[in-house]
C-alpha positions as CSV (number, residue, x, y, z in Angstrom):
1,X,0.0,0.0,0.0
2,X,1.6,3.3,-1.2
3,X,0.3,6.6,0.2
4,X,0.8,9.9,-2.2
5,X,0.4,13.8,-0.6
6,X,0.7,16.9,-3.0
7,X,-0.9,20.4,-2.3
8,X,-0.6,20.7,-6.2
9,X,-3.8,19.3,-7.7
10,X,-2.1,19.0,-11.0
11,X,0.5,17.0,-9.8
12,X,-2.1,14.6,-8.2
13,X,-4.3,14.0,-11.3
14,X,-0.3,13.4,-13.2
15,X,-0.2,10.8,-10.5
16,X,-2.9,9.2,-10.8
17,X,-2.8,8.9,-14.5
18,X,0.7,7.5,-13.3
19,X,-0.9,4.5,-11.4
20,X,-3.3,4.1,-13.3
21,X,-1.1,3.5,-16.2
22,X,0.9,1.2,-14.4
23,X,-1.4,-1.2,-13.2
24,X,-1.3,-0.1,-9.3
25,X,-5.1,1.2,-8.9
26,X,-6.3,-0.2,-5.4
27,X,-2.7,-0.1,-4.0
28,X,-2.1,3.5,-4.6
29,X,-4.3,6.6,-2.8
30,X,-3.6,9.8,-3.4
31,X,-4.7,12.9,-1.2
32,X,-4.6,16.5,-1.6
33,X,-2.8,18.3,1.9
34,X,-0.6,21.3,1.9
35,X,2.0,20.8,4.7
36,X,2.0,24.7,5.1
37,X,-1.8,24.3,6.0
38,X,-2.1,20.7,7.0
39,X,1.0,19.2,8.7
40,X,-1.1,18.3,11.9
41,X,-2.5,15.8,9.5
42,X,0.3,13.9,8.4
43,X,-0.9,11.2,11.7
44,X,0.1,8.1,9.5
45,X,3.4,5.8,10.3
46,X,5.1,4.7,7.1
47,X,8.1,2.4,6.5
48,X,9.3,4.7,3.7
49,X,9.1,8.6,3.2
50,X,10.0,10.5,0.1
51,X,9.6,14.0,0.6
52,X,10.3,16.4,-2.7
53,X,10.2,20.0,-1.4
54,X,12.9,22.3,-0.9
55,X,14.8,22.9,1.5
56,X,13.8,25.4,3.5
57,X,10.2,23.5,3.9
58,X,12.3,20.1,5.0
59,X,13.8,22.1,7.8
60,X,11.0,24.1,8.7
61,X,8.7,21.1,8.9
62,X,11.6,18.4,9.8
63,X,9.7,17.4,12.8
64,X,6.1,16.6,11.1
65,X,8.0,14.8,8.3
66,X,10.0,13.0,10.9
67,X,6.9,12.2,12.9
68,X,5.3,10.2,9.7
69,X,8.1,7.8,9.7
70,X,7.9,4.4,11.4
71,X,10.8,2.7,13.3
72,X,12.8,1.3,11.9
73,X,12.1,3.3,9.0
74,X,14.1,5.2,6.1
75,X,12.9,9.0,4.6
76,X,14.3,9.6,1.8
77,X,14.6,13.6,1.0
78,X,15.1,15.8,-2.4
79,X,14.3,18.8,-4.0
80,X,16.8,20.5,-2.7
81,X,20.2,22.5,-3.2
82,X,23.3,21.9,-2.3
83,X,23.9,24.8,0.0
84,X,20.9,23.9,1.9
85,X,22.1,20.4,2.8
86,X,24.2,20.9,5.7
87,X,20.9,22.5,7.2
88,X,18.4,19.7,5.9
89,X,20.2,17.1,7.7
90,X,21.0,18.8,10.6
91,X,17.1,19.7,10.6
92,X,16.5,15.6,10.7
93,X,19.4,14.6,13.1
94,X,17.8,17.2,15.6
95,X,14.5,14.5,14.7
96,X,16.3,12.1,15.9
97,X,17.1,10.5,11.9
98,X,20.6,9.4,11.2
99,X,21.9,10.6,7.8
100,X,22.4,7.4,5.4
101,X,23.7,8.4,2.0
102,X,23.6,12.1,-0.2
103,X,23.9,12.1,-3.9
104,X,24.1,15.4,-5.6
105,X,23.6,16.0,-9.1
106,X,24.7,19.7,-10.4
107,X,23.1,21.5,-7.9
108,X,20.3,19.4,-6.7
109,X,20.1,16.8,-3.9
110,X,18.8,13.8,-2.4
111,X,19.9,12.2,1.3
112,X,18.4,9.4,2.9
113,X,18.2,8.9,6.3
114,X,16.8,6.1,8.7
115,X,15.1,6.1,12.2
């Protein structure tokens, strides 16, 4: 069972064409929730996170991110720039997450990190 947030409405109907394409209908929900808005909502305990936003909103809202991930569990973060990374993992090491692995590709980046 796969879980999918946006706040972007076009981005959810791409998604949904997505699973629908692929075969994944029942498995797959998708849900509309702006985490500016919303992040009190984010209640559910998941074995894997990916969260695509930049990196100001994966510090500011580290902890409700954090709080979505089950234990063990690994959250897998990008989006991002490079000169926001330093801050993005220290956001989720004060969440209690240890940092796994960063890739970085010109400017943009993904880390992974584990509970």
């Amino acid at each position: 069972q796969a879980l999918g947030i946006d706040f972007d409405r076009d981005a959810l109907t791409s998604a949904q064409e997505n699973v629908e394409a692929n075969g994944a209908g029942t498995s797959v929900s998708l849900d509309a929730l702006d985490i500016t808005q919303d992040a009190a909502l984010l209640t559910g305990r998941f074995d894997l996170v990916f969260a695509n936003i930049t990196g100001a909103m994966l510090i500011k809202y580290a902890a409700a991110v954090a709080s979505t991930l089950a234990t063990p569990g690994i959250l897998i973060t990008s989006g991002f720039q490079t000169h926001e990374k330093d801050d993005v993992a220290a956001a989720f090491a004060s969440q209690g997450l240890e940092s796994l692995v960063s890739e970085e590709e010109d400017t943009w980046v993904a880390t992974g990190f584990k509970r």
